[in-house]
N, C-alpha and C positions, 0 to 999 in steps of 0.2 A: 504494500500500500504506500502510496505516497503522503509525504509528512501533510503537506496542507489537508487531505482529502481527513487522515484522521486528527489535525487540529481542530476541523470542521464540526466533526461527528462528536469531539470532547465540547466542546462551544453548544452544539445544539442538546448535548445529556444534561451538563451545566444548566440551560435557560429553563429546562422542563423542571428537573429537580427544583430548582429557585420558585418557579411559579407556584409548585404545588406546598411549599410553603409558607406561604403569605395567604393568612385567614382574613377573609374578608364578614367583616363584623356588620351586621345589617338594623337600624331599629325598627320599632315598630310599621312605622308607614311604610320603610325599605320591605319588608317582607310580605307585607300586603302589594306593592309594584311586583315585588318577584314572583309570587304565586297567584296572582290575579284572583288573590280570599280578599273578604272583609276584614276589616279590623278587627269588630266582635268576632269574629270565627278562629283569629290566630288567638286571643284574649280567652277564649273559650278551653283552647287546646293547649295553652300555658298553664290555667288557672287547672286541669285535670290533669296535667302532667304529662300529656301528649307529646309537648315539644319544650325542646332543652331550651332555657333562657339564662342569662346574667344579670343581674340588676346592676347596675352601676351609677351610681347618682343620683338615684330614683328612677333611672330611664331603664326598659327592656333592650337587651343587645344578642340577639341573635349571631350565632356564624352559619354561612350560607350551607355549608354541610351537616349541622341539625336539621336545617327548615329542610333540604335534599334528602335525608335520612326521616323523616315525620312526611313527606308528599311520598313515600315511596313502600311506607311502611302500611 
């Protein structure tokens, strides 16, 4: 193999791996854009334990792989 072809293929393993670490944290109304639900209806699925939340500052904070994980389940 030639060097550039596998600096190439290290650079594109690199961008993937990077991406799939960076949590993207959603609130309330974000998760309602994301899932095309109600507000009441993600409120609903928080308040029974359905779907994993955070509180932080008083605000709800989703990461987009609960709300993905809770639509799938």
């Amino acid at each position: 193999m030639n060097y550039d072809i596998v600096l190439e293929r290290l650079n594109n393993i690199e961008e993937q791996v990077s991406s799939n670490h960076k949590e993207q944290w959603l609130n309330l109304k974000g998760v309602s854009k994301y899932t095309s639900l109600s507000v009441s209806k993600i409120r609903r699925a928080v308040t029974s334990g359905e779907l994993k939340t955070s509180k932080i500052g008083g605000r709800l904070l989703f990461k987009t792989r609960w709300v993905d994980k809770w639509l799938n389940s």
